[in-house]
C-alpha angles and dihedrals in degrees: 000000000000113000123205092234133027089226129007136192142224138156140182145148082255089202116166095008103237141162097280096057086042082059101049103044090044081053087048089057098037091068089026130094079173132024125195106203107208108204112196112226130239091252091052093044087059095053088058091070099217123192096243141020117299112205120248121285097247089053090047091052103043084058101047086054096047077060097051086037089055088048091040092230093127085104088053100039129081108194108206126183102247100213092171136021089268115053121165087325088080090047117024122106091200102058121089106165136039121202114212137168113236088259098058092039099100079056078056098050088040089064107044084053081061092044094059080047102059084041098257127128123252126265131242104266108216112179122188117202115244124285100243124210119217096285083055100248116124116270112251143179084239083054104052081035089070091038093241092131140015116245083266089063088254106157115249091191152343 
């Protein structure tokens, strides 16, 4: 199969592994004849300042790869830790495309105004729309955090 891109990005907390992460990253590999997976650490986790608790990186990880396992992708993915916002997509000659939610799309804008700056050209935008649970609200880690909603967007309470 013909893929849109030779190697793709995408990055992301991945917390509480739900639909909407499943999505982006089946969209990533879609385009993709490469991924690379960027895994935010714990330190740079902390600096997010989320509204609740985020698992530990090694949790995180271990159930972003049983994904790729189950799709077998683990032969076309390369996981690396995100310490910062940027990551190899500012940097990186190989990549031509970031896949964002549209939640994380002003982080992809962000990097593609570093990678002009470090001479590089920008990347293919693809934004996918936000993955909504049955009120209609995106599904989110906060979200499944408060126990508001399952990782399938099914509603826990009113």
């Amino acid at each position: 199969m013909k893929r849109r891109f030779k190697t793709v990005a995408v990055g992301g907390t991945f917390d509480e592994f739900h639909k909407g992460h499943r999505i982006l990253l089946e969209v990533a590999f879609e385009i993709g004849d490469s991924v690379i997976v960027g895994l935010v650490t714990d330190d740079f986790a902390q600096k997010m300042r989320k509204p609740h608790e985020i698992a530990p990186f090694a949790v995180r990880l271990e159930e972003l790869r049983a994904f790729l396992r189950r799709h077998d992708w683990l032969n076309r993915v390369e996981v690396v830790p995100l310490y910062d916002l940027y990551g190899p997509a500012s940097t990186s000659t190989s990549i031509e495309a970031i896949v964002v939610s549209q939640e994380t799309l002003p982080g992809a804008h962000r990097i593609n105004r570093k990678r002009r700056i470090n001479g590089l050209p920008a990347l293919e935008v693809i934004t996918i729309n936000m993955v909504l649970a049955e009120n209609q609200n995106p599904i989110s880690t906060t979200g499944i955090r408060r126990l508001e909603m399952d990782r399938e967007g099914h509603l826990l309470r009113q």
